[in-house]
Each structure stands twice: as C-alpha cells, then as structure tokens.
C-alpha positions in Angstrom: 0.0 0.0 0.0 1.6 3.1 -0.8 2.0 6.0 1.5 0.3 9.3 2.2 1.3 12.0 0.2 2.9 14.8 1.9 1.8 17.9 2.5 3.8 19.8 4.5 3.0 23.6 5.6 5.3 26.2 4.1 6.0 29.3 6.1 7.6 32.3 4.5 9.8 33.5 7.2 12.1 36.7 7.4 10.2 38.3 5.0 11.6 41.7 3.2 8.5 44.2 3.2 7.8 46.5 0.0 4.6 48.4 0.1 3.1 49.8 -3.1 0.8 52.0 -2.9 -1.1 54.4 -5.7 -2.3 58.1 -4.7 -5.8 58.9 -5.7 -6.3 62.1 -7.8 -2.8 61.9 -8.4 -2.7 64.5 -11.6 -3.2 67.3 -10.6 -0.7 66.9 -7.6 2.1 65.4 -9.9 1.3 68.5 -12.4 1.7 70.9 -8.9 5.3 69.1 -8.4 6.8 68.7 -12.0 6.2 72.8 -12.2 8.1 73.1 -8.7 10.6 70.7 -9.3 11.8 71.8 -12.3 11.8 75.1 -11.4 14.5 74.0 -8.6 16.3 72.3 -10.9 17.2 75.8 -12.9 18.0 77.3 -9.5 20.5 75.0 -8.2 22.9 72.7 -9.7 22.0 69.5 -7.9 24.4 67.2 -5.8 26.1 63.9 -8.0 25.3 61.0 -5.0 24.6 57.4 -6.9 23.0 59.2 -9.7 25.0 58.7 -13.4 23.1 61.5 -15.4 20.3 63.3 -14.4 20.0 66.0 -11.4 19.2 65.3 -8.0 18.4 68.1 -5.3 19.8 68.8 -2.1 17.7 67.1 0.8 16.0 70.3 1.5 12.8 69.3 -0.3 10.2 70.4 2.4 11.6 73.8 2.2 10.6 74.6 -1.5 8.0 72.2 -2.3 5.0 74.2 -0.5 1.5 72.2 0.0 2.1 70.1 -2.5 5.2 68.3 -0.9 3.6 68.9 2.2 0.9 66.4 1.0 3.7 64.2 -0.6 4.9 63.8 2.7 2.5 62.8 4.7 1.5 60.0 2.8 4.5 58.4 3.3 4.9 59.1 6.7 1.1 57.6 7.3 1.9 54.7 4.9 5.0 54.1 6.8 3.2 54.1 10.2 0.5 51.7 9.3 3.2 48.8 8.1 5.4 49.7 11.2 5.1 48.1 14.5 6.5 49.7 17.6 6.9 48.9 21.3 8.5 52.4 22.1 6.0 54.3 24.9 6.0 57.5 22.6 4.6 55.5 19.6 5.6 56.1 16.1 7.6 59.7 15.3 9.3 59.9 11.9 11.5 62.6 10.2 11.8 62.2 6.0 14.8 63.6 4.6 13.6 63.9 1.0 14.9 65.5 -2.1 13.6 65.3 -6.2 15.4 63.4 -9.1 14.9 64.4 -13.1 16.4 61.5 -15.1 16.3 62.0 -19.4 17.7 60.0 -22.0 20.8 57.8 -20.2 20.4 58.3 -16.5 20.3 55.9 -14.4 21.6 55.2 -10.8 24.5 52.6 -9.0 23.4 50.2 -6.5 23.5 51.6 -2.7 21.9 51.4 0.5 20.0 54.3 2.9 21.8 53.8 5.6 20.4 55.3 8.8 16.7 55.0 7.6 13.9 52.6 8.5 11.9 53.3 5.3 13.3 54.4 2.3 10.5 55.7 -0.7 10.1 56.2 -3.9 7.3 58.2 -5.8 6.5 59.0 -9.3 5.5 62.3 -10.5 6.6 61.7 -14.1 7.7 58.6 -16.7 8.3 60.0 -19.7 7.9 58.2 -22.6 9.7 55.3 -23.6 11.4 52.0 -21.4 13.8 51.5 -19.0 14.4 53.1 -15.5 13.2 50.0 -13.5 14.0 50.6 -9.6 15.8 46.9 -9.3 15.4 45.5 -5.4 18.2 42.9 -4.5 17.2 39.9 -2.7 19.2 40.4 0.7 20.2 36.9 1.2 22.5 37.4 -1.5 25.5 35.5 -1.9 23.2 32.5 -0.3 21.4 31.9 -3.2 24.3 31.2 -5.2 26.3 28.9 -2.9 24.6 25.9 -3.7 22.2 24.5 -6.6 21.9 28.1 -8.2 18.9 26.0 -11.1 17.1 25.3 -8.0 14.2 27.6 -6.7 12.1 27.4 -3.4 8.0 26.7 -4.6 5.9 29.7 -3.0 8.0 31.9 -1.3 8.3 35.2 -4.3 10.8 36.5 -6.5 14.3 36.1 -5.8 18.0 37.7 -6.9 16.0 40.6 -8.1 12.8 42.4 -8.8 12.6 45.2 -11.4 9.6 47.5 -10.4 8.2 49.3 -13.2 7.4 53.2 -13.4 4.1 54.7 -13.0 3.2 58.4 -12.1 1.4 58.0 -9.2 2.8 55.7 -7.3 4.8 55.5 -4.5 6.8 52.1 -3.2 8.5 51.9 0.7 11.0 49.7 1.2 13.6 49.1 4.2 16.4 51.7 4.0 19.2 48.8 4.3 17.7 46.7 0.9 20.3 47.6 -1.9 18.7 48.6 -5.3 19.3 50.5 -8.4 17.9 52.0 -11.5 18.3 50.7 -14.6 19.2 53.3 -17.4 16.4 55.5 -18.7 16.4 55.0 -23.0 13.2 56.7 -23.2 12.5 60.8 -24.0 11.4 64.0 -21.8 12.0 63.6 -18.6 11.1 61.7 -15.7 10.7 63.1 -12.4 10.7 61.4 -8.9 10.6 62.4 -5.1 12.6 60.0 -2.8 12.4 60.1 1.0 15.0 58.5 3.5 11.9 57.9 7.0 13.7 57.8 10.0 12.8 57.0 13.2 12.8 60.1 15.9 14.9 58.6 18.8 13.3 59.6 22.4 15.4 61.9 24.3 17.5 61.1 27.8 14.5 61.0 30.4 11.9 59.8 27.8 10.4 63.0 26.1 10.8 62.8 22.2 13.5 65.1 19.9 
C-alpha cells in the first residue's frame, strides 16, 4: 500500500517588506510638483550621490516644495506608520529627509543602501515616454542563493536575486532603507521626475520626552 502524500506547511519566514501603494487624484498633484521641481532644478545645480546623469536636489525638499510636498509627505509618513510596529511608549515619530530626481535620456543610478533610515521611498511624478528606469530590489540573502544549486528555486515563497519594479506616475513604493537597489538606465525621451524620501525614526530623548 503506498504511503500518504505529503503535505507539509510552508512558512515564508524573514520576509523583506515592500509596500506599493497608488495616490488617488494623483494629476493634478504630480502637475503641482513637476512645475516646482523643475523650477528647482534651474536654481541650483544638484548634488552627484549614486545618480549617473540626471539631477538630483539637495535634501531640502520640504523647504521649496510648498502644499504640494507637504501632501507628498504625509503619505509616506502615514503609509510608513500603518506597516510599522512599535513597542517604544511614545509610539511612532518619523522625520523624512527627502529630495527630487529628473532623469532624461541615459540616466540611471549605481546600487546603494539608505543607511540610517527605517523606510526608504520612492514616488512617481513623471515617466516620460519610452522603457527603462526599472527601480531593481536585490534579494538580501545574497550570496546564499548562489552557494549551492543556483537551477534550483524554493516553490511559494516570491521573487528572488531581483525584482525590477516598473514606473508609473502616481505611485509611491516603501522599502527598508538597508535593501540595496538600483535604476536601470532611462532609454526613453522627456523627462522623468521622482521624489525620494529616506523615513527615519525620531529617537526619544535622555528621560523619555521625544527630539
């Protein structure tokens, strides 16, 4: 008689979260931001981090980008806060350091980390037209998955080595500020325009009041 067939119970464990999420009403905000964005970007000559091409802004965002970036913010802040758990008697407190990209024809960005930040976000105000200019999240268990059987795959746990996450204006994508990523190379035309955030958590002050 031949034996029961196994069935096992898979638990995904250690799990990297990425939250996607897409604002409603998002034109005429994006519209609000592209005008303010790239009238910072003929003010200043932007700062040359992991960006190859393109311009990137100082991390003084909140200062320039009026309502509309106020708005910007807080929807990462309140998306961060309802995928964030905390024992801490204050509760949650963030701070976003946050700054705008433009990226044309070419640009694209080296691999890196956000060191220092819980969170790290992404949002699109503008794609261009055209390919290319995938944000590319590495799998952190990296070299592991390599070390042994690299043909084989584990059945129901996601993606693995990489996931390329297509543009869209209007959405914005959290991820933990120590996952490594890049962006692949634009090859569209016009311009595409983005507002990154590094979320941080406040840390309480000596005696228990927060900074």
């Amino acid at each position: 008689m031949a034996g029961a067939v196994p069935k096992g119970q898979l638990r995904a464990l250690f799990a990297t979260p990425v939250i996607f999420d897409e604002l409603e009403d998002a034109a005429d905000l994006n519209r609000q931001l592209e005008a303010i964005i790239l009238a910072a970007r003929e003010r200043e000559p932007g700062l040359r981090l992991s960006n190859r091409g393109g311009w990137q802004s100082r991390h003084d965002f909140p200062d320039w980008s009026g309502p509309a970036g106020e708005r910007l913010i807080k929807h990462a802040l309140d998306l961060a806060s309802l995928y964030t758990a905390t024992d801490a008697p204050t509760g949650l407190s963030w701070v976003a350091d946050c700054w705008a990209n433009v990226s044309e024809s070419g640009a694209f960005n080296l691999a890196h980390v956000h060191g220092g930040a819980f969170w790290s976000c992404v949002y699109y105000v503008k794609v261009g037209e055209g390919g290319g200019g995938e944000l590319v999240l590495h799998d952190p268990r990296m070299p592991a998955l390599t070390m042994h059987a690299p043909d084989y795959r584990f059945e129901g746990v996601g993606a693995e080595v990489a996931v390329g996450i297509k543009p869209k204006a209007g959405v914005m994508v959290l991820f933990p500020g120590w996952l490594s990523h890049h962006v692949e190379p634009f090859d569209g035309t016009g311009t595409r325009i983005s507002v990154a955030m590094n979320i941080r958590a406040v840390q309480p002050e000596p005696g228990g009041a927060n900074a």
